[in-house]
N, C-alpha and C positions, 0 to 999 in steps of 0.2 A: 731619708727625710727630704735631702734636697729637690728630688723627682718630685715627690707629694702635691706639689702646688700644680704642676705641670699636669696630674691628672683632675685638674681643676680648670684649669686657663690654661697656658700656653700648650701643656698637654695634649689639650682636645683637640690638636693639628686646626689652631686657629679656632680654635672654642667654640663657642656658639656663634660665631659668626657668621658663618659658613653654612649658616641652615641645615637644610637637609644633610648636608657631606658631613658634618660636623657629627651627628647623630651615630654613624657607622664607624668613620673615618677616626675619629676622635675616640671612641672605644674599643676600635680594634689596637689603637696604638697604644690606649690605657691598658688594656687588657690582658698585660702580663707576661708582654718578652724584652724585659728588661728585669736586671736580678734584683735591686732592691727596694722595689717603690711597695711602702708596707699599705700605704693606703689611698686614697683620692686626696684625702686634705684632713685638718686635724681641727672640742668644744671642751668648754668647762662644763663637766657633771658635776664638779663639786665646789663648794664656796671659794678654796686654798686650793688652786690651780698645782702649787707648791708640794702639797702633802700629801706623801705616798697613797694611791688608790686603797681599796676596804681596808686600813688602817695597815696597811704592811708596812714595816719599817725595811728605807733600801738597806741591801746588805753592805758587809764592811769593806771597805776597798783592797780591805789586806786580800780577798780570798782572789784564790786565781784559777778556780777550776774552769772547767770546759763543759758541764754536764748540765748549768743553766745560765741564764741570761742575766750576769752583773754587770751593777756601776756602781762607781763609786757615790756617797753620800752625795756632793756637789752636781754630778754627772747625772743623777739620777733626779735634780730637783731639773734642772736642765729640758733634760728629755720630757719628763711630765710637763712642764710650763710649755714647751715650745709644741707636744703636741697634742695639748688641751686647745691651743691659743689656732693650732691649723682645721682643729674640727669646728671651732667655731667658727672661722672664718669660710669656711667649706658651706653652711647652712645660709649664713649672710651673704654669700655670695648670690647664691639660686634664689633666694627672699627679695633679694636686692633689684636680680636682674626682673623677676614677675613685677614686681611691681613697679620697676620702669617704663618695662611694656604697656602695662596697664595705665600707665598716666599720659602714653603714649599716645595711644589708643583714645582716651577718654579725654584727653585739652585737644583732641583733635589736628596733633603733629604729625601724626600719618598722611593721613589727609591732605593735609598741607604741603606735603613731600609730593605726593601725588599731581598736585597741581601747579605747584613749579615743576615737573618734571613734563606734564603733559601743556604747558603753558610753552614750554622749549621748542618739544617739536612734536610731530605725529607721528615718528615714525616708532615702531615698540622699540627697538634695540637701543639708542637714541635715551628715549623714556629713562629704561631699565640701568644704562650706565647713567644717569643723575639720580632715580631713587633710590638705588637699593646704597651707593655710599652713603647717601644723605643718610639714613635709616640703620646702618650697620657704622657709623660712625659716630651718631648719637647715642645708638646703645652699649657701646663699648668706653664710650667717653663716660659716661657714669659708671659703667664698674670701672674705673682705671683707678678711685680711689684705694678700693679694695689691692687692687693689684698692686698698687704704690703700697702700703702700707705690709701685703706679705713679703716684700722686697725687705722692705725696712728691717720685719719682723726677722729675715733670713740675715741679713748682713748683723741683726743686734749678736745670734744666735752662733754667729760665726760659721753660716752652713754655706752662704755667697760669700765671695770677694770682689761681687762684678760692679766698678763702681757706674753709678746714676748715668754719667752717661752711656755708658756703652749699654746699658739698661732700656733707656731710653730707643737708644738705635735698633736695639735688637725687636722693642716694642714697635716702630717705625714699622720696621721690614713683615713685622707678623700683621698688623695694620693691612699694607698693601699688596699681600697674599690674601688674606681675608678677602676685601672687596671682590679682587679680582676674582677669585672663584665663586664667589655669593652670588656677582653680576652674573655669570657663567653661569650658575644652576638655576639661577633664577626664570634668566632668559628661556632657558629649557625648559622650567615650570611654565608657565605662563601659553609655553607653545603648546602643551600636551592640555593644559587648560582647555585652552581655545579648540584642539582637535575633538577633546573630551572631553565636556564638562564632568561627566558622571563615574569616567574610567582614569581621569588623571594620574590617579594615584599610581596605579599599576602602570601606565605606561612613562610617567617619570621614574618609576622604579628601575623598568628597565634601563633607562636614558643613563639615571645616575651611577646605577655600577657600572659598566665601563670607563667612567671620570673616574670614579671613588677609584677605582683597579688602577689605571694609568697614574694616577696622584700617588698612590701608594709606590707604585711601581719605580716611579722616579724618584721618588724624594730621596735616597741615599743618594743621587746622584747631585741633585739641583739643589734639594731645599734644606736640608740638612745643615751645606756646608753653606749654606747663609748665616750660621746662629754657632756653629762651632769648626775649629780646625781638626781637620783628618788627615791618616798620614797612614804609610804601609806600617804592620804591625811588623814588619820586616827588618824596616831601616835599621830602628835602635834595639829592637827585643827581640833576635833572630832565633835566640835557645828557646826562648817560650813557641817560638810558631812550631821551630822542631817538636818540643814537649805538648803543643795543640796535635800537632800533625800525627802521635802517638796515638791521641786518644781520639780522631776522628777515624785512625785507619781502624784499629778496637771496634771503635761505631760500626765500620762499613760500611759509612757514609764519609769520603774523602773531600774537606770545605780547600779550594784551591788557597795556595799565600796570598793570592791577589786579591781574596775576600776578606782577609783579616785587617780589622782597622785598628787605630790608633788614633781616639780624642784625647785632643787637649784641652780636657775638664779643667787641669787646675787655675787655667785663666779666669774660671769665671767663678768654680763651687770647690768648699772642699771636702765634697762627697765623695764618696766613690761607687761604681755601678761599672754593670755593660747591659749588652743585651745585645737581641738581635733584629735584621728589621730587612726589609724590603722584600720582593719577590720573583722567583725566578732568575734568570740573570743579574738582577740587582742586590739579591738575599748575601747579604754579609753578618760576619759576628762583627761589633765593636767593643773595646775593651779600652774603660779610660785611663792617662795616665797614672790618674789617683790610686787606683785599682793595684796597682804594677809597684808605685814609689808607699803606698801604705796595707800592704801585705805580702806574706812570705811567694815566693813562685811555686808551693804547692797550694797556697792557699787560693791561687791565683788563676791554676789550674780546675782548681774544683769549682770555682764560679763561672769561665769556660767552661767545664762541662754540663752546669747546668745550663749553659747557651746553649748547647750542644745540643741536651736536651728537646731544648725547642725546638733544635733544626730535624732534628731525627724521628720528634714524635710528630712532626707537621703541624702545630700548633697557627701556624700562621695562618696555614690553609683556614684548619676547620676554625680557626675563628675569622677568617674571612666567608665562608659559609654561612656560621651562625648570627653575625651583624649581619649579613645580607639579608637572612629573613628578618631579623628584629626592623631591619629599615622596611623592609615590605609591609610590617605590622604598624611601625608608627602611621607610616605614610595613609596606612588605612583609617585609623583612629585620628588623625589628626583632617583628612577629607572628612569625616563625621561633624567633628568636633568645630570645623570652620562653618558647615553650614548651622550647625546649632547657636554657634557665637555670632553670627552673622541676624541670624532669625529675632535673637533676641536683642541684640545691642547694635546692629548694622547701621541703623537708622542715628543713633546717639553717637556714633564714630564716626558717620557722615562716609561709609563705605557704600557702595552702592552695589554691591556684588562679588564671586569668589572671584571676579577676573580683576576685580579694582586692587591696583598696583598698593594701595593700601590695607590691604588684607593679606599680606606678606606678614606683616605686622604680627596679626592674629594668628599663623602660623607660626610664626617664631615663638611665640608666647606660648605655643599645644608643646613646641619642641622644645622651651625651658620645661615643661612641666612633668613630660613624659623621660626626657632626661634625665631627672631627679628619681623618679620613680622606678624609671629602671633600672638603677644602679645598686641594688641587691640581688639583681639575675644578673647583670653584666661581671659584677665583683666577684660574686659567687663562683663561674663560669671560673672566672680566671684565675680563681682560689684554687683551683681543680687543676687547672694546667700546670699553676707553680710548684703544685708539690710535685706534682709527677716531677717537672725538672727537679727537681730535688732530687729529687728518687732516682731519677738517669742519673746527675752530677755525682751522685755517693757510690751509684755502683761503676760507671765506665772508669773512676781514678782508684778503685780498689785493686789493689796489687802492684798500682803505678807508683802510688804516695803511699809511705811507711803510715801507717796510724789513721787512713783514710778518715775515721769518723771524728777525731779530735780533733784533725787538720779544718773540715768541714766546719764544724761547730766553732773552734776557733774562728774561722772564717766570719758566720754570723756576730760573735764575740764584738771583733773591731771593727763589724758593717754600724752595731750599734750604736758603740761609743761613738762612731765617728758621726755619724747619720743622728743623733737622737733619737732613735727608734724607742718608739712608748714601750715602757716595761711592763705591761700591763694595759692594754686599752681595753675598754667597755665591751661586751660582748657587743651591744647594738654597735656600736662602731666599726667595728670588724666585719659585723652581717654587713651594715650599711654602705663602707667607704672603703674597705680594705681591697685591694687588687691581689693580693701577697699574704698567705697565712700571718699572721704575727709573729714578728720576729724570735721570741722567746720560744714559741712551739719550735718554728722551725732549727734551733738550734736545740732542743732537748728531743726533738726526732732525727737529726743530724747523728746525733753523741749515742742513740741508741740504735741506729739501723745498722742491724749486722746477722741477715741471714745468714751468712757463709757458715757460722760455728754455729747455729743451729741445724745446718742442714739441711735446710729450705733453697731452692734458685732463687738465683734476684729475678725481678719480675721481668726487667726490659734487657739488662746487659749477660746473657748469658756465656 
């Protein structure tokens, strides 16, 4: 649950900030190579936020099987409150940002960015470093309530421990990454504008995956360790890299020591997770210490292997692929959508065309909109890769870990407790916001997956 927020705001690798890069960049990285982010963010469907969904009473804390998804009474009013309270904040959020824009747009503050910026100087670049902060720091200052308050909502909930300031600093530093790349892609729109009024889109497209690639490409290295401490997974957990290095050589995909990392999550959450991230040279597993100090080392193993997963079935890849067309499609739909917004309300915005530095604005506003919208093909997409990792994880530790599926499902067990994972979320919730099957599935397909005594091969680890 901790993750959760992060595929809402901090998540989207500088959220919507970031325009265009935010769109790909920001759902490639939601998009499901890390083990436990069950969804984008978490509403009240019902009046008692409190009371077990279709009337189920939670079960008794006495029981202690493996075969489905319990909590205790307490644990379970818990988990429902905290993630009722993230899906509503998840809708308020996107409500919030359109119609900031929209007021943006319409008391004619775009506009007015526009004109102290071209009041400064003539030259475009010049321009574009005063609008687009002015412009990407006004509309992030109004959601920061939102963001201040799922903070709050994490620390009530005991899933943070990061206190306010270092909150604050972390918020800073994602701040002036933001800019600087919004300045950065902006400048590059603006140019392909001007080359191309009617072709921009495609040839910003191409501009920006190379960025989105290189961004990607370095952040294990640069941006990462701005927000969290990394350390060899070497140092202090040498037997695990040994017990990794079993189950990559199985793979026959061999990840060198030198890619295994070690966050220290519990400075700031006390979630636990890993996952994995970056490309090519830079592609490492991380595994946080939470991970390590609140589960057994088979248990530990089998969420490693569903990292593993990801690295063997290329997940990265093809979903570097498949956001690369989705940006190709916004970018088209949103060149549409400008000159239609323009056509009709140009005049009333006081924008004077798709090159006027103030129809940025109106771009940002196609890209909250289409954002939202496509986040039942982006979720869904990455609903598909998590199980496969599943599906890797349960078969590459079978023979390695005694009890392979109860280890596993246990696994799930004290991802949930500890994370508040909803015991039950709304089917639309799932379709709509989940990156990660729901926790309960995946641990009652955990406890059940066992071709071997049927006699069937596993599908990936033969």
């Amino acid at each position: 649950m901790g993750r959760m927020w992060r595929c809402v705001s901090t998540h989207r690798f500088f959220c919507i900030l970031a325009l265009f890069f935010c769109f790909a960049a920001a759902h490639l990285r939601a998009q499901g190579v890390d083990f436990n982010s069950s969804g984008s963010a978490v509403t009240t469907f019902q009046s008692n936020p409190n009371s077990p969904p279709n009337n189920q009473q939670p079960p008794s804390p006495t029981q202690t099987e493996t075969d489905q998804y319990r909590l205790s009474r307490e644990r379970y009013q818990k988990a429902v409150s905290f993630s009722r309270a993230g899906y509503t904040l998840y809708f308020i959020s996107y409500f919030l940002s359109v119609v900031a824009l929209l007021l943006i747009l319409r008391l004619g503050i775009a506009a007015k960015f526009r004109d102290i910026a071209e009041a400064a100087s003539e030259k475009k670049w010049i321009q574009c470093l005063i609008f687009v902060p002015l412009l990407i720091l006004l509309t992030d200052f109004l959601q920061l309530p939102v963001r201040v308050y799922w903070h709050a909502l994490s620390l009530r909930y005991q899933q943070s421990i990061q206190h306010w300031g270092s909150w604050i600093v972390d918020w800073s530093k994602e701040e002036a990454l933001s800019v600087g790349l919004a300045a950065l892609l902006v400048f590059v729109l603006t140019i392909a504008m001007r080359k191309s009024p009617r072709r921009w889109w495609f040839y910003f497209w191409l501009a920006a995956l190379p960025i989105l690639f290189f961004f990607f490409f370095i952040s294990p290295w640069f941006i990462d360790p701005l927000f969290n401490h990394f350390e060899p997974l070497a140092k202090e957990h040498p037997q695990l890299v040994t017990a990794i290095e079993t189950l990559t050589q199985r793979a026959g995909v061999p990840i060198p020591r030198e890619r295994m990392f070690l966050m220290k999550a519990s400075e700031k959450t006390n979630a636990i997770n890993a996952y994995v991230t970056g490309i090519g040279a830079s592609k490492r597993v991380v595994i946080w210490d939470n991970t390590i100090n609140k589960t057994s080392s088979d248990e530990a193993l089998f969420i490693l292997g569903h990292e593993l997963g990801h690295y063997v079935l290329g997940h990265i890849a093809t979903g570097f692929l498949f956001f690369a067309v989705s940006l190709l499609l916004a970018l088209y739909v949103m060149f549409r959508a400008l000159h239609w917004s323009l056509d009709r309300w140009g005049s009333e915005w006081k924008i004077h065309g798709t090159e006027d530095w103030a129809a940025i604005a109106v771009l940002l506003l196609w890209l909250e909109v289409l954002s939202f919208i496509s986040s039942p093909i982006v979720n869904g997409f990455s609903r598909m890769q998590e199980h496969a990792a599943d599906v890797y994880g349960l078969e590459v530790i079978h023979g390695l870990v005694p009890n392979s599926e109860e280890v596993a499902a246990h696994g799930f067990q004290v991802l949930g407790e500890l994370d508040l994972s909803d015991p039950n979320p709304p089917a639309f919730i799932t379709f709509w916001l989940y990156s990660h099957p729901p926790l309960a599935e995946r641990l009652v397909f955990a406890h059940a997956y066992d071709p071997w005594s049927k006699g069937k091969p596993p599908k990936y680890v033969k």
